[in-house]
C-alpha atoms as one frame of an Amber mdcrd trajectory, in Angstrom:
protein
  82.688 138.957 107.178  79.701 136.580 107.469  79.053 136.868 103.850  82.377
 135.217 102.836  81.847 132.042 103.756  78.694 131.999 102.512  79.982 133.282
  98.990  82.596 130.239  98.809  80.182 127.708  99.672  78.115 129.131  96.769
  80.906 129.380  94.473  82.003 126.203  95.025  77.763 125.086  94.252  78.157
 126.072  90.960  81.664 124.841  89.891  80.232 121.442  90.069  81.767 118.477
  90.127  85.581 118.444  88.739  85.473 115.323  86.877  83.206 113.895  84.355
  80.578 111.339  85.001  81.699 107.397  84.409  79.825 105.127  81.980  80.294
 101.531  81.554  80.124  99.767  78.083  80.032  95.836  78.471  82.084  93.148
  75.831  79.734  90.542  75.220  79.590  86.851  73.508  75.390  87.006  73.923
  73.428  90.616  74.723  70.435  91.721  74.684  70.881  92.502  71.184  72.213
  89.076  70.054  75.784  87.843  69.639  78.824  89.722  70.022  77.716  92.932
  71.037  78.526  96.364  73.105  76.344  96.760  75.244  75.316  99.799  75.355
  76.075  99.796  71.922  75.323 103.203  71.520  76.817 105.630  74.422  75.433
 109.712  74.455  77.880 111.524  77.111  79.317 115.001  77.898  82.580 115.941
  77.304  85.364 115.156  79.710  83.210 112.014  80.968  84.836 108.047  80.767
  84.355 105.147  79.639  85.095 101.652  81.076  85.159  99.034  78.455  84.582
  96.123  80.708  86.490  92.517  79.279  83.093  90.346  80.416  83.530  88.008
  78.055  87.320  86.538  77.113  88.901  87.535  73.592  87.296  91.219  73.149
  88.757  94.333  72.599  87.843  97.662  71.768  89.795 100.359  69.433  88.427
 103.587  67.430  88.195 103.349  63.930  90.200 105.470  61.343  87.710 108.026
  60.281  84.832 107.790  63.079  86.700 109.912  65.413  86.320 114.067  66.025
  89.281 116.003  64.775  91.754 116.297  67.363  90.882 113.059  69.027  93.438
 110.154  69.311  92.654 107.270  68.464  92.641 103.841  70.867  93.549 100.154
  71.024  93.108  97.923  74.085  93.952  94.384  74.272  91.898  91.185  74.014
  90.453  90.114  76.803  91.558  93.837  78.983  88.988  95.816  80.442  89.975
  99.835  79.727  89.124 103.462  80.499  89.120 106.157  77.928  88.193 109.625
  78.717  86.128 111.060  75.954  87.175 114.954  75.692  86.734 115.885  72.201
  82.946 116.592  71.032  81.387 114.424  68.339  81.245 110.905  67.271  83.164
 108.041  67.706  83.148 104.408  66.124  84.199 101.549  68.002  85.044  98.183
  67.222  85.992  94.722  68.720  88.732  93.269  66.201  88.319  90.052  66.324
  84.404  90.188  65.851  84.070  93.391  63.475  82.859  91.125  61.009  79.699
  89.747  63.120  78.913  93.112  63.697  80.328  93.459  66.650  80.509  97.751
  66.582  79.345 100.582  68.699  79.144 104.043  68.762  80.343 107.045  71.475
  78.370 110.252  71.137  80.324 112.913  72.943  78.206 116.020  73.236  76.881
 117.595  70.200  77.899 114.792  67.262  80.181 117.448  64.926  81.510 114.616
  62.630  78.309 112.942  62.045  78.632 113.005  58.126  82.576 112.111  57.794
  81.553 108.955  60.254  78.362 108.002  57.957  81.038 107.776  54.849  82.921
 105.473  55.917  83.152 102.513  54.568  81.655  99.303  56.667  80.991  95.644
  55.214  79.050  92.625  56.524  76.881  93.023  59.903  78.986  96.145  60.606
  77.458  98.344  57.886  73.862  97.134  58.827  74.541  98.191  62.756  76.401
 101.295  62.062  73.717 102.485  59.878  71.274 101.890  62.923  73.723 103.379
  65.148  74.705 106.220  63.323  70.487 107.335  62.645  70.458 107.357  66.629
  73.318 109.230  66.859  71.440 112.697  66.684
């Protein structure tokens, strides 16, 4: 009878926790990594974990783009200036932009376990400071 207890405190050792771990991902005028950034801009977690895209600076938002996202996955809007959480269940890889700012380069990238869409998200099309930080992003994606 002794031994049941002791079995449920064990199982209940391995189940782990129930929900995923949470991540924050800033929305910056000035980072680390110059203006108008993510930061992180680059994000590797586990399936089922979240992420808070945190409004620090006013006029930022964050939304997946079409293409850069696992199959299955829906994709996500927030509005300027609102500070979000998105729970990432779907492995692979997914792009992230702020509107306003995608042109400056203002991009990031969400690796969710092992990154299954890797090549669909490298052919898609970026312009300006985008393309040049995607292509970083996307070599560090692996």
């Amino acid at each position: 009878m002794r031994s049941l207890p002791l079995a449920l405190v064990a199982l209940l050792t391995l189940a782990g926790p129930a929900f995923g771990a949470e991540h924050v991902v800033k929305m910056l005028n000035k980072g680390a990594d110059g203006m108008f950034v993510f930061e992180p801009a680059l994000s590797k977690i586990a399936p089922g974990d979240k992420v808070t895209f945190q409004s620090v600076d006013a006029g930022h938002n964050v939304e997946s783009i079409p293409g850069m996202l696992p199959d299955g996955a829906q994709p996500f809007t927030s509005k300027p200036s609102e500070t979000v959480t998105i729970t990432f269940d779907k492995p692979g890889v997914y792009g992230i932009r702020c509107k306003p700012h995608y042109g400056m380069g203002m991009v990031g990238l969400i690796v969710v376990g092992t990154p299954t869409n890797l090549d669909a998200a490298k052919a898609v099309p970026q312009t300006g400071k985008a393309k040049a930080a995607f292509e970083k992003l996307l070599a560090a994606a692996k």
